[in-house]
Backbone as CSV, one residue per row, in Angstrom:
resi,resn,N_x,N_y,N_z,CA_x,CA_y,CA_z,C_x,C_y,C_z
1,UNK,18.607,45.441,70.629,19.697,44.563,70.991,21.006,45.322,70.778
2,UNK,22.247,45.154,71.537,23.276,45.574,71.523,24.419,45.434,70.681
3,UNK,24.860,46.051,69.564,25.040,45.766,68.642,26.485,45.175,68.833
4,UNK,27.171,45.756,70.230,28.648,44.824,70.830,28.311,43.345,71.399
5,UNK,27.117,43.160,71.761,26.605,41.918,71.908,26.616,41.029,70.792
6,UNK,26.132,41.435,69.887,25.993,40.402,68.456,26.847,40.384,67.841
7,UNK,28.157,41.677,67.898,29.251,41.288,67.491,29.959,40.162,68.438
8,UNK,30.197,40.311,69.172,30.552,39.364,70.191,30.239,37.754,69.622
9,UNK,28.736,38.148,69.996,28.514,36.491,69.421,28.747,35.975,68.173
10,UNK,28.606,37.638,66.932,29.028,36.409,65.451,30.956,36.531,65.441
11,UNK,31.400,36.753,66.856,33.574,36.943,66.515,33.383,35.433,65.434
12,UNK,33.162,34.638,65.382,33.980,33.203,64.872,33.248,33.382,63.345
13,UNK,32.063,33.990,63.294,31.707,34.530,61.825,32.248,35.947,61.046
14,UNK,32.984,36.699,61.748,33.285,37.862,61.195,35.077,37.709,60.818
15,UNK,34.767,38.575,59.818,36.464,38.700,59.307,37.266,39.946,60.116
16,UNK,38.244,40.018,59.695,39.288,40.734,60.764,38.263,42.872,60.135
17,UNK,37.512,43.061,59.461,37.196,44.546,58.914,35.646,44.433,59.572
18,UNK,35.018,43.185,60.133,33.781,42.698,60.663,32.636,42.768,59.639
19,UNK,32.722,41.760,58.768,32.314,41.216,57.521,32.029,40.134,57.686
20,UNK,30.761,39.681,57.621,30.512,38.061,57.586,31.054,37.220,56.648
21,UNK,31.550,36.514,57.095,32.472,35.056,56.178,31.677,34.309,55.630
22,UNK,30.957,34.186,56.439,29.961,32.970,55.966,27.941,33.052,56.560
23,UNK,27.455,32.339,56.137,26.451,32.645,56.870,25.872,31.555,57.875
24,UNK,25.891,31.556,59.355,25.600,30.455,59.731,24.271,29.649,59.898
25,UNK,24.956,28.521,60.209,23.489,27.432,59.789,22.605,27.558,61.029
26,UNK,22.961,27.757,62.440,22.316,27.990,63.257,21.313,28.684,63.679
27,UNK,19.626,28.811,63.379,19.007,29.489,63.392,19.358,31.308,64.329
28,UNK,19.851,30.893,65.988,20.303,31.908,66.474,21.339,32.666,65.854
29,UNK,22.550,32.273,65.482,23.017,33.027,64.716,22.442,33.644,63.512
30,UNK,22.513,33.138,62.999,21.290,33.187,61.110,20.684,34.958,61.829
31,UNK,19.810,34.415,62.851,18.989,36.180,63.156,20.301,37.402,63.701
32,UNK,21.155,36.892,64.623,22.209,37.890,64.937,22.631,38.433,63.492
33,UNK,22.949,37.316,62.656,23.659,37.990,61.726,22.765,38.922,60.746
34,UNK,21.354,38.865,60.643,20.748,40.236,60.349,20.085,40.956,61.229
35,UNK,20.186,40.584,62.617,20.576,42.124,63.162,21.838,42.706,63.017
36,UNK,22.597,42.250,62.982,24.122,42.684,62.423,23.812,43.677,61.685
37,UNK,23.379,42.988,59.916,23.476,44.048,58.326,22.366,44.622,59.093
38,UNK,21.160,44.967,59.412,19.922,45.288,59.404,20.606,46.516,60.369
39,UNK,21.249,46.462,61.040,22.522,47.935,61.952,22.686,48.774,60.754
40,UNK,23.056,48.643,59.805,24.074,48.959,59.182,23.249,49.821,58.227
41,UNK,21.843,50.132,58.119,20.688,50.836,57.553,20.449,51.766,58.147
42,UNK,20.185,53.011,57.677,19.865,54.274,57.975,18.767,54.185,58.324
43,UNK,18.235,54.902,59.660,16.969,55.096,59.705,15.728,55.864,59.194
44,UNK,14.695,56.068,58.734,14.387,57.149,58.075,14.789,57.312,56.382
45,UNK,15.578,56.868,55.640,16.515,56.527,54.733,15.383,55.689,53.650
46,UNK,15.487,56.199,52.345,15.004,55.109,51.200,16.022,54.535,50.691
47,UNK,16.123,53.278,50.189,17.056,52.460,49.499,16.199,52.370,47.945
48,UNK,17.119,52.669,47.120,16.994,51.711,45.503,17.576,49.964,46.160
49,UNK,16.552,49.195,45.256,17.212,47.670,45.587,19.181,47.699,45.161
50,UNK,19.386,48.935,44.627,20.821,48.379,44.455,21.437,49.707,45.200
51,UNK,20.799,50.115,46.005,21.715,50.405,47.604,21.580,49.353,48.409
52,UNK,20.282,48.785,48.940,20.739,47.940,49.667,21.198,46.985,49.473
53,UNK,21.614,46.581,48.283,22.622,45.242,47.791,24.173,46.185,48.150
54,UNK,24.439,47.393,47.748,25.548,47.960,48.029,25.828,47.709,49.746
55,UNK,25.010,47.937,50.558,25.144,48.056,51.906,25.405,46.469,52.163
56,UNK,24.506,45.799,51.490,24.752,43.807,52.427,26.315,43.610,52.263
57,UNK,26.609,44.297,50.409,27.976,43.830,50.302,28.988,44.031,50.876
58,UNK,28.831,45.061,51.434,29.950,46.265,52.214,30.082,45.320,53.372
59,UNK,29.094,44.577,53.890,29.257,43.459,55.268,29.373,42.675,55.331
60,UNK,29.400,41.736,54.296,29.603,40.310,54.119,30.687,39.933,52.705
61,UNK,31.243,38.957,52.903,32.014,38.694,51.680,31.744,37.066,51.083
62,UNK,30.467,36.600,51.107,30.080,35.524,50.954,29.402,35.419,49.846
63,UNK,29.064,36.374,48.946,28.331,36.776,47.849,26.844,36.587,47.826
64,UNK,26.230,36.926,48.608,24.678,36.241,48.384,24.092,37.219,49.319
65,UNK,24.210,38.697,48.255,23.485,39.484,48.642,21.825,39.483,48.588
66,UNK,21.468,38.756,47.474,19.927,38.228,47.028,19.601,37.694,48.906
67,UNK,19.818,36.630,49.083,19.641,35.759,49.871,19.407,36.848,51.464
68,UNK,20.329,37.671,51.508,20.357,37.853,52.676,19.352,39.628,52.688
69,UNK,19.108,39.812,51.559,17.918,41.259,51.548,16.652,40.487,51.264
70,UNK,16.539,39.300,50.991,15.206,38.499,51.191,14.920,38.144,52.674
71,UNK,16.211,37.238,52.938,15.497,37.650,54.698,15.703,38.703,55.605
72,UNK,16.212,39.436,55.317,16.216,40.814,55.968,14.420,41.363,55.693
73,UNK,14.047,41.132,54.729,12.729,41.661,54.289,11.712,40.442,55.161
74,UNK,11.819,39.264,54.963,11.157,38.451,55.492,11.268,38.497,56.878
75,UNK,12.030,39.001,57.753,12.041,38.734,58.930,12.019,40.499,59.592
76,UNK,11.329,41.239,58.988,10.641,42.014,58.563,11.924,43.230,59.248
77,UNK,13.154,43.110,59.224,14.342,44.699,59.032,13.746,45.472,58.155
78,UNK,13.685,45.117,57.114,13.609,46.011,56.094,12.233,45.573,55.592
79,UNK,11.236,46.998,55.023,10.160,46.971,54.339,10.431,47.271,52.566
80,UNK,9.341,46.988,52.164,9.789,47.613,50.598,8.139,47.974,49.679
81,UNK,8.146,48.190,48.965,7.469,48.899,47.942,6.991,47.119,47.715
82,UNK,5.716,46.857,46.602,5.515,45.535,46.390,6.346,45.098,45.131
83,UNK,6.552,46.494,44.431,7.548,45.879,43.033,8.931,46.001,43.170
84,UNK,9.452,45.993,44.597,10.967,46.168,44.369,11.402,47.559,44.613
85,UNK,10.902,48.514,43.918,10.961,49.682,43.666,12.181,50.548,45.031
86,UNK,11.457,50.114,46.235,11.994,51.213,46.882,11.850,50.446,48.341
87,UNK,13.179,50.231,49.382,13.403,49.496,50.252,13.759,50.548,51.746
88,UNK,13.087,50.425,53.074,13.279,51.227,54.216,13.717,50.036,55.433
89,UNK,14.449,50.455,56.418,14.254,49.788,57.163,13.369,49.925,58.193
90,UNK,12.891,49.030,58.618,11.475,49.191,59.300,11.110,50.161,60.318
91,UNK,10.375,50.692,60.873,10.591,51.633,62.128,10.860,50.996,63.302
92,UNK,9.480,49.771,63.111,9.965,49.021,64.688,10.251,47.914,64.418
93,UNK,11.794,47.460,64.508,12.299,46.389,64.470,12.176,44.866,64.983
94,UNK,12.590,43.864,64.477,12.173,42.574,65.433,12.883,42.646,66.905
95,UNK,12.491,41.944,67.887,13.327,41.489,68.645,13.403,40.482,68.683
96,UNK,14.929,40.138,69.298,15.548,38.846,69.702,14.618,37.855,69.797
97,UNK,13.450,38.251,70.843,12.378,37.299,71.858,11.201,36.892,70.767
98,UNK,11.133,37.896,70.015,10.156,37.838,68.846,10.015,36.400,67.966
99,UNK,11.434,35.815,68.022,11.321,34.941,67.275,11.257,33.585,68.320
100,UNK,11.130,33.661,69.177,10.875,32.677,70.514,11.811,31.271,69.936
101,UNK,12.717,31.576,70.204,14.337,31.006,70.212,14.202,30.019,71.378
């Protein structure tokens, strides 16, 4: 997905540095907005759980970095180790259609 596309669609959720404000209640949005952070991951790249809390924060200013690397993991962006240990983002990502919206 196009990452000027989903900016596009979250403009009324992003702050003027393109930081989520808030998180919306709308399931379609809800997924834009982690394809949004889920951009924002290196490919190939290991995370400690407190890089990728560094990275959610860097994009959002809503504080609920927990919340949003749980569904990033659940909606399977990002993979991880079973104890936490060590977080990737996935190779092959969701799509849009995937979640039959």
């Amino acid at each position: 997905m196009d990452n000027a596309y989903i900016k596009h669609e979250l403009e009324s959720f992003l702050d003027d540095e393109g930081r989520l404000k808030n998180y919306p209640a709308k399931r379609k949005y809800k997924l834009l907005s982690l394809f949004y952070i889920a951009s924002k991951f290196e490919k190939g790249k290991i995370y400690t759980e407190k890089e990728v809390n560094k990275v959610i924060n860097s994009w959002h200013v809503f504080n609920d970095w927990a919340m949003l690397r749980r569904d990033l993991y659940d909606k399977w962006f990002l993979g991880r180790e079973s104890d936490g240990s060590a977080y990737w983002l996935e190779e092959k990502q969701p799509t849009f259609e995937s979640f039959e919206l």
